[in-house]
C-alpha positions as CSV (number, residue, x, y, z in Angstrom):
1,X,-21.9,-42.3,99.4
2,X,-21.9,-44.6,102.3
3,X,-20.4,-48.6,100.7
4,X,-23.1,-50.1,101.8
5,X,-25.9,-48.2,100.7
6,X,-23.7,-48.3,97.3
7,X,-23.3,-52.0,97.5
8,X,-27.4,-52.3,97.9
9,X,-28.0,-50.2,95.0
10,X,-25.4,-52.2,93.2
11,X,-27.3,-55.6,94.2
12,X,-30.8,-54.2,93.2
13,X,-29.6,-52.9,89.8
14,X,-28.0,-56.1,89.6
15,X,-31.4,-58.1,90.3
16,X,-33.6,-55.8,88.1
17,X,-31.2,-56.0,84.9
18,X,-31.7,-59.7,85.5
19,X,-35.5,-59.6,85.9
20,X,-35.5,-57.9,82.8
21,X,-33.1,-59.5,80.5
22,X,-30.6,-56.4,80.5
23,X,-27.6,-58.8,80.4
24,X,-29.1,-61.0,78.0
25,X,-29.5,-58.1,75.7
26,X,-26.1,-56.8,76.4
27,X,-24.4,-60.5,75.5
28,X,-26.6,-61.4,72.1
29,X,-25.4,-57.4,71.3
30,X,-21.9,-58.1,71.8
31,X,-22.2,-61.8,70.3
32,X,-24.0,-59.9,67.1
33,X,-20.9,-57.2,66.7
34,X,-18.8,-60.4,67.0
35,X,-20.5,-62.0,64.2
36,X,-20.4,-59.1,62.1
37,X,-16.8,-58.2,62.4
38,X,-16.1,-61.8,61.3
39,X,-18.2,-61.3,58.3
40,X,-16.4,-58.0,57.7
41,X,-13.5,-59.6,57.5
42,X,-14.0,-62.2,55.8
43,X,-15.1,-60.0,52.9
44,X,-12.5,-57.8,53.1
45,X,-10.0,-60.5,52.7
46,X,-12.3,-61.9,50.0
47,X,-12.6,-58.6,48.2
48,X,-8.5,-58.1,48.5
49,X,-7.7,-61.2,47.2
50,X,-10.0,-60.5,43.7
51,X,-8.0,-57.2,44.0
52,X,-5.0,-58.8,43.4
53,X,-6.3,-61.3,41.2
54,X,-7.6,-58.5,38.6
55,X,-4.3,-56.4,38.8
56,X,-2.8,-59.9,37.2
57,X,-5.1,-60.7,35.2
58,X,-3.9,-57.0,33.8
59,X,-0.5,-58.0,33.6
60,X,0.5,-55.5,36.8
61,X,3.4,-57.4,38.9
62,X,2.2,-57.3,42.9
63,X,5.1,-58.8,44.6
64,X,5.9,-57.1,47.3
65,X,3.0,-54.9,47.0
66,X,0.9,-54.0,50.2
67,X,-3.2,-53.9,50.3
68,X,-3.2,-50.0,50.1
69,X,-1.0,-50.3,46.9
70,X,-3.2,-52.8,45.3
71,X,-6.0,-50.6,45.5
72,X,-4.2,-47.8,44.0
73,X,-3.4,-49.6,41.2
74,X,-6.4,-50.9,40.7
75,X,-8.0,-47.6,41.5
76,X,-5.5,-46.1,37.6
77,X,-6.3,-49.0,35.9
78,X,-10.4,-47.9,36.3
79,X,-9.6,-44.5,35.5
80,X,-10.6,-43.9,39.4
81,X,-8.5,-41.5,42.1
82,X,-5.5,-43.6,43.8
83,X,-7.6,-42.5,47.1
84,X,-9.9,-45.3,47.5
85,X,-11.6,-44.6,44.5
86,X,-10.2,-47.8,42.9
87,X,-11.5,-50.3,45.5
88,X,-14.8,-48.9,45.4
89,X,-14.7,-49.7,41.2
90,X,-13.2,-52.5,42.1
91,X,-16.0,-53.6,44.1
92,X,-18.3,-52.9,41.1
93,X,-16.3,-54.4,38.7
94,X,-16.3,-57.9,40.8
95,X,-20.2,-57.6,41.0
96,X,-20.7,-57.0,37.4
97,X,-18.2,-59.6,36.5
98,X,-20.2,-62.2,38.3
99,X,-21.8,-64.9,36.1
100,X,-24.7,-64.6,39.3
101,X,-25.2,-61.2,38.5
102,X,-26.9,-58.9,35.6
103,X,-25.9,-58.6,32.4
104,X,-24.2,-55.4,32.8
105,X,-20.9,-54.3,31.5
106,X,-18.0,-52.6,33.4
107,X,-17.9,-49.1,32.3
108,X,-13.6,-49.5,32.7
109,X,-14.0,-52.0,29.8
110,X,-14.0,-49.6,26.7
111,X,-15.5,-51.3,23.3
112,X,-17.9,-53.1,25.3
113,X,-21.7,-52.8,24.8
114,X,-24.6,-54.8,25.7
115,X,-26.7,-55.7,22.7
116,X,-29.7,-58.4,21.4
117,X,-28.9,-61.1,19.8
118,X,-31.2,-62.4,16.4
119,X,-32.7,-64.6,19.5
120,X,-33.4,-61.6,21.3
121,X,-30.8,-62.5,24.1
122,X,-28.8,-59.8,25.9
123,X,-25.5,-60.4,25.0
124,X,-21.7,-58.4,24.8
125,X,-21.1,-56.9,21.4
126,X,-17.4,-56.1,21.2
127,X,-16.5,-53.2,19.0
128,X,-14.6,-54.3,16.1
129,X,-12.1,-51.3,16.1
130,X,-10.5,-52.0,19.7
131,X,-11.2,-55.7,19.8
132,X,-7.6,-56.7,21.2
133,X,-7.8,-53.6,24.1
134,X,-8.5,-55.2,27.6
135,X,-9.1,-58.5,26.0
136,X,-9.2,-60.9,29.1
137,X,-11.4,-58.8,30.8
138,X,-13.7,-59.0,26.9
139,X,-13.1,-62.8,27.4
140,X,-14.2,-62.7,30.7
141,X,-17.4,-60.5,30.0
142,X,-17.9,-63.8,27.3
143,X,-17.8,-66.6,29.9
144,X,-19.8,-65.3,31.8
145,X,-22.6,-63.9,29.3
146,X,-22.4,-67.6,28.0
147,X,-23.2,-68.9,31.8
148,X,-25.8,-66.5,32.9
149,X,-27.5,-67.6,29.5
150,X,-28.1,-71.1,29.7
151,X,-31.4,-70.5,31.9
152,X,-32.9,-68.7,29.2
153,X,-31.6,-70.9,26.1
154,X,-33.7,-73.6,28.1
155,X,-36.8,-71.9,28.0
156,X,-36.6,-71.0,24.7
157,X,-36.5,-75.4,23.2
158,X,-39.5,-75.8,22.0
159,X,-41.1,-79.0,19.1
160,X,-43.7,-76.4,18.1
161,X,-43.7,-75.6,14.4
162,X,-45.5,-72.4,13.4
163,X,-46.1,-70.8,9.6
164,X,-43.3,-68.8,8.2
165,X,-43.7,-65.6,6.3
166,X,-41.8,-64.7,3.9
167,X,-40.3,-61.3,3.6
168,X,-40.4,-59.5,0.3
169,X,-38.0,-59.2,-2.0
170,X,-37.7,-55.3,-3.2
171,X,-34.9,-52.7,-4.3
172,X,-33.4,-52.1,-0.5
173,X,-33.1,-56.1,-0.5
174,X,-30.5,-55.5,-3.7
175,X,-28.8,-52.0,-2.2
176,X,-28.2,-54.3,0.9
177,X,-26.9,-56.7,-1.0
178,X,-24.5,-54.3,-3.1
179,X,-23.6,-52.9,0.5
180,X,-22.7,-56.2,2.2
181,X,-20.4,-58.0,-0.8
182,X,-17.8,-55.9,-2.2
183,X,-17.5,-56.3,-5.7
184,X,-20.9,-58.3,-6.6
185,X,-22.1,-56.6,-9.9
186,X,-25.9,-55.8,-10.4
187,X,-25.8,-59.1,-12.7
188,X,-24.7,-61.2,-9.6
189,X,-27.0,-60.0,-7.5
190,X,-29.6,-60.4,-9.6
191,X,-28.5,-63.9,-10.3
192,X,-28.1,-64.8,-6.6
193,X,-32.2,-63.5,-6.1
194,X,-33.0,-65.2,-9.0
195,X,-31.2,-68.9,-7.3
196,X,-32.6,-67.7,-3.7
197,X,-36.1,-67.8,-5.3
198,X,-36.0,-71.0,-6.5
199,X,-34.1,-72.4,-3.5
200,X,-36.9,-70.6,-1.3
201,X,-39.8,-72.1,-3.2
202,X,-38.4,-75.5,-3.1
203,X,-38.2,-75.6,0.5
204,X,-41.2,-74.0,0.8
205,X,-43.2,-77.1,-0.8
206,X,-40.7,-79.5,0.9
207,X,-40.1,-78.4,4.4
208,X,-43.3,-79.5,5.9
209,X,-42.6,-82.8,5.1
210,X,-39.0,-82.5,6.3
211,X,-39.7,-80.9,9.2
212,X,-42.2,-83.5,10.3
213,X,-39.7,-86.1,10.0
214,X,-37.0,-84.4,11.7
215,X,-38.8,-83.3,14.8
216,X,-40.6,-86.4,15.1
217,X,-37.4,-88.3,15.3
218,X,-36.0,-85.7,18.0
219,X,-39.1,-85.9,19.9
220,X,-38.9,-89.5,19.5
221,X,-35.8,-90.2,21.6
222,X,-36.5,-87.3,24.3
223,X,-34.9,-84.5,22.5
224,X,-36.2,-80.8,21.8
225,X,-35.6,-78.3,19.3
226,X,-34.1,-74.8,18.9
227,X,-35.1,-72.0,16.3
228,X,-37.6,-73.9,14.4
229,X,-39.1,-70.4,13.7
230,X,-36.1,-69.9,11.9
231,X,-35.6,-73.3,9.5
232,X,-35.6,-71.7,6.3
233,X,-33.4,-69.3,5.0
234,X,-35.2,-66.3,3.3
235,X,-34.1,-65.1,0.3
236,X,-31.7,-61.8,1.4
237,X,-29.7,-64.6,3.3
238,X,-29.1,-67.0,0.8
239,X,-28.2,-64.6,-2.0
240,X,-25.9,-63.1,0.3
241,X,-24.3,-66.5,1.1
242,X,-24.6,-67.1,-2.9
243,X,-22.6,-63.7,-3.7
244,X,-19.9,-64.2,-0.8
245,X,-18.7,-67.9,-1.9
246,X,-18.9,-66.7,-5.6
247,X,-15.7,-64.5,-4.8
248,X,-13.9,-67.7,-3.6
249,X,-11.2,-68.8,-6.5
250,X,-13.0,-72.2,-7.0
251,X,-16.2,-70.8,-8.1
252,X,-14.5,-67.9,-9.9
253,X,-17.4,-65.2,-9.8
254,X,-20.2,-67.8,-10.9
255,X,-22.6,-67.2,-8.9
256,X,-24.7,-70.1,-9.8
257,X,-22.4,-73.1,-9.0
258,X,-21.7,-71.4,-5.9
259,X,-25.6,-71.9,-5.1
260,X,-25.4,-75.4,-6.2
261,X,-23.2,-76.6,-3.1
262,X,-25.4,-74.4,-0.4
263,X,-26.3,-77.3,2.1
264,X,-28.3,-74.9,4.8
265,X,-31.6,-73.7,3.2
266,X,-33.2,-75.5,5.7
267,X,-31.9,-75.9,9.2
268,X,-32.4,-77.0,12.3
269,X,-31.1,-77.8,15.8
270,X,-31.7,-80.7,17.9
271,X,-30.8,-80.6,21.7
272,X,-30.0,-82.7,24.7
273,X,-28.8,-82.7,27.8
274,X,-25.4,-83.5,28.0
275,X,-25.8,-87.5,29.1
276,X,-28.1,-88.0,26.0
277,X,-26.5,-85.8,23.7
278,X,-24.3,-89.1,21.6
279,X,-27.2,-91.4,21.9
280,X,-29.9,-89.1,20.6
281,X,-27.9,-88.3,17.5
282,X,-27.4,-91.7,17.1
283,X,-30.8,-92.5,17.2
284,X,-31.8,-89.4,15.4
285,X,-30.0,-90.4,12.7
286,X,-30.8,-94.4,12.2
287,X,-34.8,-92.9,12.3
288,X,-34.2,-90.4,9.7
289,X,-32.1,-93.2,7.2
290,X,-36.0,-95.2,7.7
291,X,-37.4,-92.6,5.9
292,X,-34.8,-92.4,3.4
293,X,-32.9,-89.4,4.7
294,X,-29.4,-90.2,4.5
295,X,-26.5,-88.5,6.5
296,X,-24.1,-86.6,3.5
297,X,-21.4,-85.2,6.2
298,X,-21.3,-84.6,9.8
299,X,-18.4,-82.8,11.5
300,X,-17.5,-82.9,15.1
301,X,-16.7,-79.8,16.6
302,X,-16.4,-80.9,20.1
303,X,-13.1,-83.1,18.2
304,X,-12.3,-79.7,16.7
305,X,-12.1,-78.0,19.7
306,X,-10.2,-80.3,21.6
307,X,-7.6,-81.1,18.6
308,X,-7.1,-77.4,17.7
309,X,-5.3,-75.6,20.2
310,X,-4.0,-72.5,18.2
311,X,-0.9,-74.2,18.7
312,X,-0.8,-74.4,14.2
313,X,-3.0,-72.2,12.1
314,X,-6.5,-74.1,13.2
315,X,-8.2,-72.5,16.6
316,X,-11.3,-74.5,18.1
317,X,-13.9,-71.7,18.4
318,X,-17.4,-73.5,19.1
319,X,-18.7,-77.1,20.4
320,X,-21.3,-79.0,18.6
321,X,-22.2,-81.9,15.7
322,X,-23.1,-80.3,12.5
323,X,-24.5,-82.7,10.2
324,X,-25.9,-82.5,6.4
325,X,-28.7,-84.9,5.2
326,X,-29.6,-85.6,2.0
327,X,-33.3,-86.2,0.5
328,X,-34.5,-88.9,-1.2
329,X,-34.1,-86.8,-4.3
330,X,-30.8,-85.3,-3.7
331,X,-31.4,-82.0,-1.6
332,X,-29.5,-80.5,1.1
333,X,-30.3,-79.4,4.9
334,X,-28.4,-79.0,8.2
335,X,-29.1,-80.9,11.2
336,X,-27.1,-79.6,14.3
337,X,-26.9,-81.0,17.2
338,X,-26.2,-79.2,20.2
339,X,-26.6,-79.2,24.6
340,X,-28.1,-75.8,26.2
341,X,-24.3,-74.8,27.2
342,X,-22.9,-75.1,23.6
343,X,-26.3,-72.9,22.5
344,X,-25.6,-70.3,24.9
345,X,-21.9,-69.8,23.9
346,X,-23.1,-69.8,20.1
347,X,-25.6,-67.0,20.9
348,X,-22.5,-65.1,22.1
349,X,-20.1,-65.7,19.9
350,X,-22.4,-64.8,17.3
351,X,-21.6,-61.2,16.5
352,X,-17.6,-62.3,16.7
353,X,-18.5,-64.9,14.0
354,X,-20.5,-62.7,11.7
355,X,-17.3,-60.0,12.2
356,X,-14.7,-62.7,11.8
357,X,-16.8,-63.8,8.2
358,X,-18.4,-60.0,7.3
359,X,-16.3,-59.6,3.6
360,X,-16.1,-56.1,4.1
361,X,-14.5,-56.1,7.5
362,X,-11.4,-53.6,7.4
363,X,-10.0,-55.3,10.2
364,X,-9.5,-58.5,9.4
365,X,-6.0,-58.5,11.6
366,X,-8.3,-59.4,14.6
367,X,-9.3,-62.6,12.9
368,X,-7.2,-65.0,14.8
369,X,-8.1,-63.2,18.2
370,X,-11.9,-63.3,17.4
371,X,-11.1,-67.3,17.3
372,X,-9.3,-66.8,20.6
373,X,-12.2,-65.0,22.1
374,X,-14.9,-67.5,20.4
375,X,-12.7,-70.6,21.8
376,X,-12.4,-69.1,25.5
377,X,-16.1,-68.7,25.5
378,X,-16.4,-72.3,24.6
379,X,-14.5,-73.6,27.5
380,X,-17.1,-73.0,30.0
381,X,-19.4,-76.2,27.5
382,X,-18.8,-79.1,29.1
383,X,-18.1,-82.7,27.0
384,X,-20.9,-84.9,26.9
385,X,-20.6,-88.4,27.3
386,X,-19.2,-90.2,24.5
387,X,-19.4,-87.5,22.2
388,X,-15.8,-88.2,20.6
389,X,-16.6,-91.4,19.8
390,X,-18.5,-89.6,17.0
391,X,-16.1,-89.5,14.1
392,X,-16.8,-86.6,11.6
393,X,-17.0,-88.3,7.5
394,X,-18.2,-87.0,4.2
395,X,-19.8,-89.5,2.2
396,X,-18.3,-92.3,1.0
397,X,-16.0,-92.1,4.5
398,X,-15.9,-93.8,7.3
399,X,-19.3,-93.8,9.1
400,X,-21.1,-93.1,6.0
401,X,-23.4,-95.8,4.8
């Protein structure tokens, strides 16, 4: 081709690709592969550093170990092919783990099951025979269960009190009862229904009143309430407490005095945020001593946690002030106190508890890592304001009046 009829085609291409926005085009595609090879990247070096991160958290050693080996490893821990298979469960696993994600459960993590809660929360259940296998990934699954819930704890505070029924007391309510305490004889269970009953009906004539006061006084000072639908105890519940503490040495198989010191036929739980949480049981509490209501105990498990390590024989496991109050004639209920974040790691650590306290359990070697497990789901509740400042008494002690 002659140059300079190939040098004018060159300048007219030239001047139509810029009429046209050709090279426009051509930069913002360039700029745009730019961009997204920087966000490549950046999550590839995000997605090898949790890599390495879980292969510790497994106890694998990684010094010296490359990217490709990481995976690997990773890839046999999942039960995945060392040929990428590994990152891409890895990739999963991260998602899943996320307290931003859904409450779903890695399926690597064996034991593990998604359950409701008596709330009706979705929540980990951790199987009682392989509790210690993969147990700080289980403690992980735990944290975050405990963070993702706090939304819905929130919507759940309500001062609305509603009637209660009362379920009936029949022969499967006495084959349960023969099922869940080892050892209770058909005259201590029928003992213990015979003390729920009366229990039952006395709160039943006497909770309305106590209830008024109690919410009131939360309302009163900006607080809210959680569970009110469950304030009394029914009758299967309380025999079953009854029958359990009657096998403790102290009350020697009588059922009866073991129902005389049950403090929780009725209770409740009060909630604030986490600046208000000292000052509203403060305040809770002088309203409540107006009306003759008197506090019998209180214990501080925020203290608790903070002053038992595991380093002895006592293990921290939950955050929150429990209280008793007394009546003007002498009866018993439980006020707790507690923010949304303490709520949300009780609803987790609520199957662990009832395993940890079942009397039947045959594993009762996991005890001490069910605390564990209960304590690191605790962590992620922060300390509210003051709230050692609240020293835990019995009556007649210090703070008691």
């Amino acid at each position: 081709m002659d140059k300079a009829v190939y040098d004018y085609k060159k300048r007219r291409q030239a001047r139509l690709d810029a009429k046209n926005g050709v090279q426009e085009k051509r930069d913002s595609v360039e700029e745009f592969k730019k961009r997204r090879g920087a966000r490549l990247n950046s999550r590839m070096d995000a997605g090898v550093g949790w890599v390495f991160g879980a292969l510790k958290e497994n106890g694998v050693d990684t010094t010296g170990m490359s990217v490709k080996e990481a995976f690997e490893a990773l890839g046999k821990l999942n039960g995945g092919s060392s040929k990428g298979g590994g990152k891409k469960e890895s990739g999963k696993k991260r998602t899943e783990n996320s307290s931003e994600g859904k409450n779903e459960i890695p399926k690597s993590v064996k034991g593990v099951t998604i359950s409701k809660s008596e709330s009706g929360f979705e929540i980990p259940l951790f199987d009682e025979k392989t509790f210690t296998d993969n147990f700080e990934e289980k403690k992980q699954i735990a944290r975050d269960a405990a963070k993702r819930l706090v939304p819905a704890v929130k919507k759940e505070l309500s001062t609305e009190v509603k009637e209660i029924t009362r379920p009936k007391v029949d022969e499967s309510t006495k084959e349960f009862l023969k099922n869940a305490v080892s050892g209770a004889t058909p005259e201590q269970i029928d003992t213990a229904l015979e003390e729920a009953d009366k229990m039952y009906r006395y709160w039943e004539k006497n909770e309305p009143k106590i209830t008024e006061s109690v919410v009131g006084a939360v309302k009163g000072v900006g607080g809210s309430m959680y569970g009110l639908d469950n304030r009394r105890k029914f009758d299967k519940s309380l025999a079953k407490k009854m029958l359990g503490d009657a096998q403790d040495p102290q009350y020697d198989g009588d059922v009866v005095a073991a129902a005389a010191n049950i403090k929780d036929g009725a209770r409740y739980t009060a909630v604030f945020d986490s600046d208000n949480l000292v000052d509203g049981y403060n305040k809770v509490k002088a309203e409540l001593e107006k009306m003759g209501i008197k506090e019998y105990r209180c214990k501080n498990f925020w203290a608790q946690y903070r002053d038992q390590d595991g380093s002895g024989d006592k293990i921290g496991e939950q955050k929150s002030i429990q209280s008793v109050f007394q009546t003007p004639d002498g009866k018993m209920f439980e006020l707790q106190f507690h923010i949304p974040e303490s709520l949300a790691a009780k609803e987790v650590n609520h199957p662990t508890y009832k395993q940890k306290k079942e009397p039947l359990s045959e594993h009762v070697e996991y005890n001490k890592p069910r605390s564990l497990l209960m304590r690191d789901t605790s962590s992620v509740v922060p300390d509210p304001k003051g709230v050692f400042d609240i020293e835990e008494h019995k009556r007649g002690e210090t703070g008691y009046k």
